[in-house]
C-alpha positions, 0 to 999 in steps of 0.5 A: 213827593215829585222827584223833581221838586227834590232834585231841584232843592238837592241842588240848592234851589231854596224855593223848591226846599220851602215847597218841600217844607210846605208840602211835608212839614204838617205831615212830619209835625202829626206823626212827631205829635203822635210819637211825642204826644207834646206839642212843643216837643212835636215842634221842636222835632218837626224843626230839627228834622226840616234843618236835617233834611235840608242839610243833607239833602244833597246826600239823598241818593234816590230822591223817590225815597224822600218821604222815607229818608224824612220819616227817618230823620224825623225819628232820629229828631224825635229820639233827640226830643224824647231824651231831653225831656221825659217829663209827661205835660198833659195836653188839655183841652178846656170844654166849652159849657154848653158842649154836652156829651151822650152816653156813648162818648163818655165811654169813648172818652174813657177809652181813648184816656186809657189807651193814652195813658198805656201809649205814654208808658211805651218807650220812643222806640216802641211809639215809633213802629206802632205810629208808622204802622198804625197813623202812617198804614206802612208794611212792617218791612216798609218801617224796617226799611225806614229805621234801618233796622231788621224787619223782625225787629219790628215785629218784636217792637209792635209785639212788644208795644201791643203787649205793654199797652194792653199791661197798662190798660190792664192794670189800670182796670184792677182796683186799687187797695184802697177801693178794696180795703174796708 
């Protein structure tokens, strides 16, 4: 992000904040949809986070951390969106008929839903460092920094995530009593 842009919106320049809010927004928007995994919620984040930067944008000491301090007010917004509604709303995408899928992406359909269902499972603090590291490709250090947590907190959280979702994909793939039962 040009440092200057943010200098220039730091002082109140609003044209300079709506191209911040342009240059940004669809960003903050994808990984508050990857965390959230609604796109209402995702929205709803994405807003409360543009309002949060834009109030506290003067308090933004180094305006190179921009991107940082968004993600992190971003994450607080998504923490805020999370506990208000806990309710899990499928996203469903109707096919048109004469799209046809090959053997191949039946299996990959398959995987993605299992690796869907186990991230849903994950708590938002969990969802949080496995979307920045994995989507965003940042250091475990780099997230540390960003949530203002210690670095071997991420490591536990990440740790822990991978774990939980590979329960879930587990548990998913055993039968049930009722395919066992005679």
């Amino acid at each position: 992000m040009d440092p200057e842009l943010v200098i220039r919106a730091q002082r109140g320049d609003g044209e300079a904040f709506a191209s911040l809010a342009v240059a940004c927004g669809d960003r903050l928007h994808a990984i508050a949809h990857r965390i959230l995994r609604d796109v209402d919620l995702a929205e709803d984040a994405t807003q409360q986070a543009l309002l949060a930067i834009w109030q506290n944008l003067p308090a933004l000491r180094d305006p190179a951390r921009f991107e940082a301090w968004s993600y992190r007010l971003l994450v607080n917004a998504c923490y805020s969106e999370g506990r208000r509604q806990r309710v899990w709303n499928p996203n469903l995408r109707v096919l048109r008929d004469d799209e046809t899928a090959g053997p191949d992406d039946f299996g990959q359909v398959h995987d993605r839903d299992q690796l869907e269902r186990g991230f849903r499972r994950l708590s938002i603090d969990h969802r949080v460092v496995v979307v920045m590291h994995t989507y965003l490709g940042l250091s475990l250090e780099e997230i540390a920094d960003t949530l203002g947590v210690p670095p071997g907190t991420i490591r536990s959280r990440i740790h822990y995530a991978v774990r939980a979702m590979r329960a879930a994909i587990d548990a998913d793939q055993r039968p049930s009593l009722r395919e066992v039962a005679p």
